[in-house]
C-alpha positions as CSV (number, residue, x, y, z in Angstrom):
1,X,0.0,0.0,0.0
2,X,1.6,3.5,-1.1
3,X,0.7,6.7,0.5
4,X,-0.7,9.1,-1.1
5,X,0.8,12.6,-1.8
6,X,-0.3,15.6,0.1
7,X,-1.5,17.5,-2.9
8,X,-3.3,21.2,-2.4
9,X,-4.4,23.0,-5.4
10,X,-4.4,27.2,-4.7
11,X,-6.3,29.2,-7.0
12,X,-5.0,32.2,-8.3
13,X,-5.4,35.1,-11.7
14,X,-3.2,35.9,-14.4
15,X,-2.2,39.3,-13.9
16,X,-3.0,40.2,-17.5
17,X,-6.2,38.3,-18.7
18,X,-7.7,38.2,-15.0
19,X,-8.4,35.1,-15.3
20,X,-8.6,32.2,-12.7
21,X,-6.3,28.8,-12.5
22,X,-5.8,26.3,-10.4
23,X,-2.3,25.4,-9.4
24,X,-1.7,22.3,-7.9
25,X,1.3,21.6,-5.0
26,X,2.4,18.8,-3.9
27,X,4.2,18.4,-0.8
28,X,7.9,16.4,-1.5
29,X,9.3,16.5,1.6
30,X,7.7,18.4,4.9
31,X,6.9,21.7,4.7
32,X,8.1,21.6,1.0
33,X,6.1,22.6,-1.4
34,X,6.3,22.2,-5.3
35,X,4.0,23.7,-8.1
36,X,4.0,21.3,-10.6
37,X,1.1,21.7,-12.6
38,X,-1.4,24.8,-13.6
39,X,-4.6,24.6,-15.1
40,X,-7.9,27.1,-16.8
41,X,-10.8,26.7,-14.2
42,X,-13.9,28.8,-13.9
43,X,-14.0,30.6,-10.7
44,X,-17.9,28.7,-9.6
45,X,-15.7,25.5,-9.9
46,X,-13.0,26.4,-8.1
47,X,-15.3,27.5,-5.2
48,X,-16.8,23.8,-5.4
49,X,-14.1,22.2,-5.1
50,X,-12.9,24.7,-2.5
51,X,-9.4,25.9,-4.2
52,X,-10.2,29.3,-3.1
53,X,-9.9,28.1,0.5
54,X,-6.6,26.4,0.2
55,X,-4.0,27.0,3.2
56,X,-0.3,25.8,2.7
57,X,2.9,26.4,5.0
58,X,6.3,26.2,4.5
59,X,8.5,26.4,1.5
60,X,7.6,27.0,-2.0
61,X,9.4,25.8,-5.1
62,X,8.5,25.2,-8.6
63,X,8.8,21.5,-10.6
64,X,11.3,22.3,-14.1
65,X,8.2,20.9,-15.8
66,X,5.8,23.1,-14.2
67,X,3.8,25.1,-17.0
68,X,3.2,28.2,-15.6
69,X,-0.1,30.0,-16.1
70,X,-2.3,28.9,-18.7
71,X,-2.7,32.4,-20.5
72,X,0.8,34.4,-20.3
73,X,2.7,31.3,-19.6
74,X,4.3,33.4,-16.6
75,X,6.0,30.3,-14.6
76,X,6.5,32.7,-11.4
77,X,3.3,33.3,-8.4
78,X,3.2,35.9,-6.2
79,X,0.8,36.9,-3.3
80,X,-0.9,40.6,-3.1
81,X,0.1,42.2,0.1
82,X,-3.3,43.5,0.3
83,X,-5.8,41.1,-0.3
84,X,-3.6,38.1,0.2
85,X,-4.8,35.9,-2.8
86,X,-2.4,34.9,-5.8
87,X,-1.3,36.4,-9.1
88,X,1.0,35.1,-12.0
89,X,3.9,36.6,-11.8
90,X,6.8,36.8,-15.4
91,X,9.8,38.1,-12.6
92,X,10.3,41.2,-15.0
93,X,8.7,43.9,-13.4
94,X,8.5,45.4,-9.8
95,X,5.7,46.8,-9.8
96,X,2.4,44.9,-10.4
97,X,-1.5,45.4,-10.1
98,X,-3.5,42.2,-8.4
99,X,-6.2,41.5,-10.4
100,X,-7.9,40.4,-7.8
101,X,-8.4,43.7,-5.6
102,X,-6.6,46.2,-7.8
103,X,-3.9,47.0,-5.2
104,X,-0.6,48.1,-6.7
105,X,3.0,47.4,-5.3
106,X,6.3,46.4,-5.6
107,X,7.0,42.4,-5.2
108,X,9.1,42.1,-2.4
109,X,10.1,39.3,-0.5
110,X,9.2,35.6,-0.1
111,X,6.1,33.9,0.9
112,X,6.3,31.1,3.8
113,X,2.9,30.3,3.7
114,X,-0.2,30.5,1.4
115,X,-3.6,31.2,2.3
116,X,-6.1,32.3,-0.3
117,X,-8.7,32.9,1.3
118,X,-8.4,36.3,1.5
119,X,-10.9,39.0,2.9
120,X,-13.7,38.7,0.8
């Protein structure tokens, strides 16, 4: 009998078509997180399936195969420091709009943990 993986899959918005995907993370090791996978999802379907309540913890890291988002491509994520939920993210720029909340800012930093829940 194998275990199986402790997968979570955080939904997030490309920062130029602002629209939703899921990402999917599987946990390698303990507190080790790794995006390996991205997909189109309607935002009604994510809620079913409860992506837009998705907590992880620890460290984040991305799979060489990982696709990135499924309309720009952009293989990086990022978090808005306002309304906490998750963005695409193409590592050119410092200074992005969430299209989530419409809070602009500088990326800065890492993340340690996700939580997408937000304040909604």
């Amino acid at each position: 009998m194998t275990d199986r993986p402790n997968v979570v899959v955080v939904l997030a918005r490309c920062r130029y078509s602002r629209q939703p995907f899921g990402v999917r993370f599987e946990e390698k090791l303990p507190g080790r997180w790794i995006a390996d996978w991205a997909f189109a999802i309607q935002e009604q379907a994510a809620s079913r399936e409860g992506y837009d309540r998705a907590s992880i913890e620890g460290k984040f890291g991305f799979d060489p195969d990982y696709p990135g988002c499924p309309y720009c491509f952009a293989r990086k994520l990022v978090r808005c420091g306002h309304c906490r939920r998750v963005l695409c993210y193409d590592g050119k720029e410092g200074q992005l709009t969430c299209p989530w909340c419409g809070a602009s800012g500088r990326v800065t930093g890492t993340a340690g943990q996700v939580d997408v829940s937000g304040d909604r």
